[in-house]
C-alpha positions as CSV (number, residue, x, y, z in Angstrom):
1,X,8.6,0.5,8.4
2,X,5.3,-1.1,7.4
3,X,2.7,1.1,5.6
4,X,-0.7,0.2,4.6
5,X,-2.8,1.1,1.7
6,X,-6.5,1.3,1.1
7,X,-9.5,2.9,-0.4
8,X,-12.9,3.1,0.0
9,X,-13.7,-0.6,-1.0
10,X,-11.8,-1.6,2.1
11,X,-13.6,-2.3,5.2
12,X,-13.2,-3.9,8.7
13,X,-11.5,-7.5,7.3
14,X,-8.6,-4.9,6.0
15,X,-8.1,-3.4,9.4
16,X,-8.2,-6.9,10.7
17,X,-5.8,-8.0,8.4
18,X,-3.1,-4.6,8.5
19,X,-3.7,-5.1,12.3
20,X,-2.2,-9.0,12.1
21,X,0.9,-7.2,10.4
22,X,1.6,-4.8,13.1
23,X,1.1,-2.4,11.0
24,X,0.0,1.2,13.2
25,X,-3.1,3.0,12.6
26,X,-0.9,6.4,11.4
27,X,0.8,3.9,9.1
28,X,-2.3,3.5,6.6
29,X,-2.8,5.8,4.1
30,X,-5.9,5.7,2.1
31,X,-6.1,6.3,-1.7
32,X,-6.3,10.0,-1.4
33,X,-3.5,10.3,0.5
34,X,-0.8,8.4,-1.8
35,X,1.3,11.5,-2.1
36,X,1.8,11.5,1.8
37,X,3.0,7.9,1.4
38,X,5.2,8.3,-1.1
39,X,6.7,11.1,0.6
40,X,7.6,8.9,3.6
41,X,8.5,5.7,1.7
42,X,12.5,5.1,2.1
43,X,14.5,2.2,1.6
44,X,13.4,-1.6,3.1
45,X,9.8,-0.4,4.0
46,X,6.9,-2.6,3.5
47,X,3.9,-1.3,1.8
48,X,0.7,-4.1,2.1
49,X,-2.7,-3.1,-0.5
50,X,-5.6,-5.7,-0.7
51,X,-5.6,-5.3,-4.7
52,X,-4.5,-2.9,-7.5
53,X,-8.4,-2.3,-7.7
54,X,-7.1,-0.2,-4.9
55,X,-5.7,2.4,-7.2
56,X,-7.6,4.9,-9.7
57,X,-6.0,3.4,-12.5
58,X,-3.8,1.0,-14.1
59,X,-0.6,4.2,-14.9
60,X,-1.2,4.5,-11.2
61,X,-0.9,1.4,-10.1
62,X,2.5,1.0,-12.5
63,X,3.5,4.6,-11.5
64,X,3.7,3.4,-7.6
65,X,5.3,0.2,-8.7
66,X,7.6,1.8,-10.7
67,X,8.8,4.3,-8.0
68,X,8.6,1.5,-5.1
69,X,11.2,-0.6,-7.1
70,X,13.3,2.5,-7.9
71,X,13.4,3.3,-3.9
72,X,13.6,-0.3,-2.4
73,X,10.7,-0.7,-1.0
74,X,8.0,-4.3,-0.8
75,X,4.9,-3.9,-2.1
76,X,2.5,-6.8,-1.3
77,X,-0.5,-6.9,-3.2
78,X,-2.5,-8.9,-0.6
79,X,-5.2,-10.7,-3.5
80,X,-3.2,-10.4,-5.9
81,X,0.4,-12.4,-4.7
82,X,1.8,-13.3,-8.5
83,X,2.2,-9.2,-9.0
């Protein structure tokens, strides 16, 4: 599956963009709501985040990484490609 991620900083270019990906509108999760994504994360899913300004903080932002790599799943920093 293909998951979005965004916070309040995001606004209707994000949409636009998560849109072009196919990705479903129950398929972004917003900053708040990162537990419920990591809870549906699994193997070969796709997780797309404009920048790791997206996340509270830099343990999170490593913390996500960390478990994304661990469970097999993309994570495309949008801005942000070389990460």
């Amino acid at each position: 599956m293909i998951y979005g991620f965004v916070s309040s900083m995001d606004g209707e270019t994000t949409r636009v963009l998560f849109r072009s990906k196919k990705i479903p509108m129950q398929n972004i999760f917003h900053s708040g709501g990162l537990g419920k994504l990591v809870e549906v994360l699994k193997d070969g899913d796709v997780v797309y985040v404009i920048s790791c300004t997206r996340f509270s903080s830099v343990n999170q932002v490593y913390g996500f990484a960390k478990f994304c790599h661990e469970r097999g799943v993309t994570v495309h920093f949008v801005a942000e490609p070389y990460l």
